[in-house]
C-alpha positions as CSV (number, residue, x, y, z in Angstrom):
1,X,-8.6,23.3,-22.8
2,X,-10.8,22.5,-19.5
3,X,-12.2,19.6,-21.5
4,X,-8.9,17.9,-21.4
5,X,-8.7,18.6,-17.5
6,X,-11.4,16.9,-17.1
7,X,-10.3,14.5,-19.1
8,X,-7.1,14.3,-17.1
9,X,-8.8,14.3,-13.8
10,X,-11.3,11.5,-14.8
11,X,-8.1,9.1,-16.5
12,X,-6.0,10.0,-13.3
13,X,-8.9,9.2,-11.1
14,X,-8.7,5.4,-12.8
15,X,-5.4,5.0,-13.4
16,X,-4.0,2.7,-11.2
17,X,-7.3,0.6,-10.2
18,X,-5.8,-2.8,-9.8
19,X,-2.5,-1.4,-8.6
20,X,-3.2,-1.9,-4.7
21,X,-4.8,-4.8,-2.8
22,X,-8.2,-4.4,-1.5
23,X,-7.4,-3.0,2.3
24,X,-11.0,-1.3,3.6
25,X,-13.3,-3.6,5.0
26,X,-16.2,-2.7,3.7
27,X,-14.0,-3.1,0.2
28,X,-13.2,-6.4,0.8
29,X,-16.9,-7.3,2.5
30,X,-18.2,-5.7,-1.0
31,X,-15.4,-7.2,-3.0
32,X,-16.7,-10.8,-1.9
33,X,-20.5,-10.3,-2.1
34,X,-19.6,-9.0,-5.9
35,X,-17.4,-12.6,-6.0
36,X,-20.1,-14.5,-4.5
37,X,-22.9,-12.9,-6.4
38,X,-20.8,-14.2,-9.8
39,X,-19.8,-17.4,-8.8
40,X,-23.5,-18.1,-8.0
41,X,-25.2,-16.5,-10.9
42,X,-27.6,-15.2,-8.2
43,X,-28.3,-11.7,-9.3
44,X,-31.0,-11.2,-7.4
45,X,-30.1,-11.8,-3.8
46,X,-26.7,-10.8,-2.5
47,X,-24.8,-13.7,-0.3
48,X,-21.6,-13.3,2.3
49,X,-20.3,-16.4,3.0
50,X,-23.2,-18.4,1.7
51,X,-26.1,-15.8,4.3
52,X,-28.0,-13.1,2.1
53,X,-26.6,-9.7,2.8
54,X,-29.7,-7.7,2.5
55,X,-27.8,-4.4,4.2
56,X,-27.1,-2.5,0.7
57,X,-28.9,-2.3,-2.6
58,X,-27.9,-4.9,-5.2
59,X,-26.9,-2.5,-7.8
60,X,-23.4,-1.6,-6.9
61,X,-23.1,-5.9,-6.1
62,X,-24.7,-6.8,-9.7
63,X,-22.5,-4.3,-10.9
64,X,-19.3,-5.5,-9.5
65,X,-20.1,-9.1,-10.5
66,X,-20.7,-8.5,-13.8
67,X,-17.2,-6.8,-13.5
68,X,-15.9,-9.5,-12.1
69,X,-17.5,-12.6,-14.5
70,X,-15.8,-10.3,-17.4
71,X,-12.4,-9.7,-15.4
72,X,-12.0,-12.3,-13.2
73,X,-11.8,-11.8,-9.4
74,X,-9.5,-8.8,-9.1
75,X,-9.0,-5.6,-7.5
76,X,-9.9,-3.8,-10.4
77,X,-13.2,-5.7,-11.3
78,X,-13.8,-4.9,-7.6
79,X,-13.2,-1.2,-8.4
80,X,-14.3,-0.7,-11.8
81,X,-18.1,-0.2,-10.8
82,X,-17.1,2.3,-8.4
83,X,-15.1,4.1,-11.3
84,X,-17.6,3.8,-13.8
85,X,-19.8,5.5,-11.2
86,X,-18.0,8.3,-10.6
87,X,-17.6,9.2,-14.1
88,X,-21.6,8.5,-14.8
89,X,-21.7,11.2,-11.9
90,X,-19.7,13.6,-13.5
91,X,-21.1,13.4,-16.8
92,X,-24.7,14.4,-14.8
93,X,-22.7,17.1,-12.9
94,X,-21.2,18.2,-16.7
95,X,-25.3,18.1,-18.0
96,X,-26.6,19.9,-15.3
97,X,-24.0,22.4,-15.0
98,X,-23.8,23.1,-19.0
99,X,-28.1,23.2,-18.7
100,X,-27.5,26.1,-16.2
101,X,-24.3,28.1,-17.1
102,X,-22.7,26.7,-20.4
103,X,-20.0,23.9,-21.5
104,X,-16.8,25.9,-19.6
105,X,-18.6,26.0,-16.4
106,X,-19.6,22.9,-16.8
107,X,-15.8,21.6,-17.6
108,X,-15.3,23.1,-14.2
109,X,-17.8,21.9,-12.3
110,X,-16.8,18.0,-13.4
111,X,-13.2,19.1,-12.8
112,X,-14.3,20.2,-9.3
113,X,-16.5,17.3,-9.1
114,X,-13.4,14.9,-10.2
115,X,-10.6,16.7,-7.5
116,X,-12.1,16.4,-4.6
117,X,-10.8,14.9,-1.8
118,X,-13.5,12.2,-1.3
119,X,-14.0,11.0,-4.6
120,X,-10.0,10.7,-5.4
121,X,-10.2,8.4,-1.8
122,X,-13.2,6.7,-2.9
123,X,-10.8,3.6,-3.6
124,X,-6.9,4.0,-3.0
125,X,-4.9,7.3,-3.3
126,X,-4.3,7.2,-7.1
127,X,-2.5,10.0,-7.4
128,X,-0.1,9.2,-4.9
129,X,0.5,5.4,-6.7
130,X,0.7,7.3,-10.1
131,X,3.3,9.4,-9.1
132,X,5.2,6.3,-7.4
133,X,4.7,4.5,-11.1
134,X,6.3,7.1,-12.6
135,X,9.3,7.4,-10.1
136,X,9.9,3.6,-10.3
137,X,8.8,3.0,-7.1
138,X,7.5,-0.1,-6.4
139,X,3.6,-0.8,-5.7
140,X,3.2,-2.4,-2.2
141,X,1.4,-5.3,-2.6
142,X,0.6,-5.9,1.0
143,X,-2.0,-4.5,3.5
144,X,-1.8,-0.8,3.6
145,X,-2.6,1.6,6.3
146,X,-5.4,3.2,5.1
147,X,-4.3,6.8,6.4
148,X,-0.7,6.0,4.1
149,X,-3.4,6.0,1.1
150,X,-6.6,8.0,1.5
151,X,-6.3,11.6,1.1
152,X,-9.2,12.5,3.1
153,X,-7.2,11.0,6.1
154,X,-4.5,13.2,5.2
155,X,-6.6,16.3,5.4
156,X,-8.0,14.6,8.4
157,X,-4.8,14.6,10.3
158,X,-3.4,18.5,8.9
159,X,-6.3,20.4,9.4
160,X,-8.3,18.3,11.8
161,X,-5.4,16.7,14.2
162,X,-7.4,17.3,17.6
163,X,-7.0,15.1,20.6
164,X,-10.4,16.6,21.9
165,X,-12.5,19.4,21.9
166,X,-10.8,21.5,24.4
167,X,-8.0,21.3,20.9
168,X,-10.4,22.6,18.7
169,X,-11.4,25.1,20.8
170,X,-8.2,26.4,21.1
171,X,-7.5,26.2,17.4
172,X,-10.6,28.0,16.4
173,X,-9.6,30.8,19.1
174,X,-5.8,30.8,17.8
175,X,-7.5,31.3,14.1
176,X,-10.0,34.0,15.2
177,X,-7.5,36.1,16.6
């Protein structure tokens, strides 16, 4: 039974990959050295706008081309390295956990692994557009705010919704008491 949970989790996670437009910078700054990187062939020396980009490794680039030579330019070439990443990530979190405890454990571990807050962010809010899908309502296909997507924003503003630190001292001191 946890296998197919983590099965869920990981399909969820990657459900609706193309759904949204690109709407992070650094998505759309990654999305085009990816675009740039296929157009050119050059898979050895990332480009933005024609300069080398030599801030980030070119795996996760080479990757995202290759996506996007298969796929065409798209949101979900530009997010399908990520994805595949963050499976290949929980299948080493599964190993290592199953090494150490056994294969339940290590269904919960990837499960854990696969709910968090960051990695469901990682792109868009998927669980949020998968629910929408199956309510009928319609995908935006404009600019988002990225707080109306990413859950770690969300959490951000419940838990962490301080105008300074004379807030979160007060907070802390409310909860202490």
């Amino acid at each position: 039974m946890l296998r197919i949970w983590a099965l869920v989790c990981a399909v969820t996670i990657g459900l609706l990959l193309g759904a949204a437009p690109l709407f992070d910078a650094d998505e759309g700054r990654n999305a085009e050295v990816g675009r740039e990187m296929a157009e050119t062939n050059d898979y050895i020396v990332p480009h933005l706008d024609g300069l080398p980009y030599l801030d980030k490794p070119i795996v996760y680039f080479a990757a995202e081309a290759g996506a996007m030579e298969v796929l065409g330019p798209t949101e979900l070439a530009a997010r399908l390295p990520a994805y595949l990443f963050t499976l290949a990530t929980a299948v080493i979190v599964f190993w290592f956990a199953r090494k150490l405890w056994g294969v339940d454990e290590a269904c919960v571990a990837a499960i854990a692994y696969l709910s968090m807050p960051l990695t469901i962010a990682s792109g868009v809010d998927m669980p949020k557009l998968a629910i929408g899908e199956a309510l009928g309502t319609p995908i935006p296909d404009g600019p988002l705010e990225f707080e109306d997507l990413a859950m770690v924003r969300f959490f951000q503003e419940r838990f962490f919704a301080f105008d300074d630190i004379a807030d979160l001292q007060r907070h802390a001191a409310e909860i202490a008491s």
